[in-house]
N, C-alpha and C positions, 0 to 999 in steps of 0.2 A: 527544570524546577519540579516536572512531576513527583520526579524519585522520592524528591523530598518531602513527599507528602505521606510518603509510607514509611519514613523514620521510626516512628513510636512501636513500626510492628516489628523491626527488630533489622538486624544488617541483612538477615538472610532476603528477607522484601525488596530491600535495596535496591540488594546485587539483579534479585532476580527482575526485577523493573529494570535497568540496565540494559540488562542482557534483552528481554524479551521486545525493547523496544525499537531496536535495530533490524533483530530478526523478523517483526508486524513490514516493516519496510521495505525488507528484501522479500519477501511472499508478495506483497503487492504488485513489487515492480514486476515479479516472477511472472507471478499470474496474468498480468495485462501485458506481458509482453509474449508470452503464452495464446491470449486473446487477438491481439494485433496479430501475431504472426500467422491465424489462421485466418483471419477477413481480410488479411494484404493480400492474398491470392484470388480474393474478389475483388478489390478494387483496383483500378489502375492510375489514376493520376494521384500524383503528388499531394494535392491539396485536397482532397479526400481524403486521403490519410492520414496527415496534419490533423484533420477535425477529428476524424476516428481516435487518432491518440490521445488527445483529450476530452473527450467523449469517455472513452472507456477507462483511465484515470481518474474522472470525476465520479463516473457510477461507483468503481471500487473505493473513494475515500468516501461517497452517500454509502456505502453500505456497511463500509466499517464502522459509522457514527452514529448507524441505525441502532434503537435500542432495545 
């Protein structure tokens, strides 16, 4: 429904809302999986990391919402 909020400013808005909100997506997972993969080699049980992963997917959507 976002896209549709930028209807009035023309198709080109659109598309480019489309496009850009998939790619916000795939940076994120990028990056936290980026992050994980360099504190997995400090941590070693299971369930440490478990919390680590979502730990550090919550920081990156607080900071994408940050304004």
């Amino acid at each position: 429904m976002l896209p549709l909020m930028y209807r009035p400013f023309g198709y080109a808005m659109v598309i480019a809302a489309l496009i850009s909100a998939p790619m916000i997506v795939i940076t994120i997972v990028s990056l936290s999986k980026l992050v994980m993969a360099a504190a997995t080699s400090l941590i070693q049980s299971k369930r440490s990391q478990s919390v680590l992963y979502v730990v550090i997917i919550l920081v990156f959507i607080l900071v994408a919402n940050a304004p």
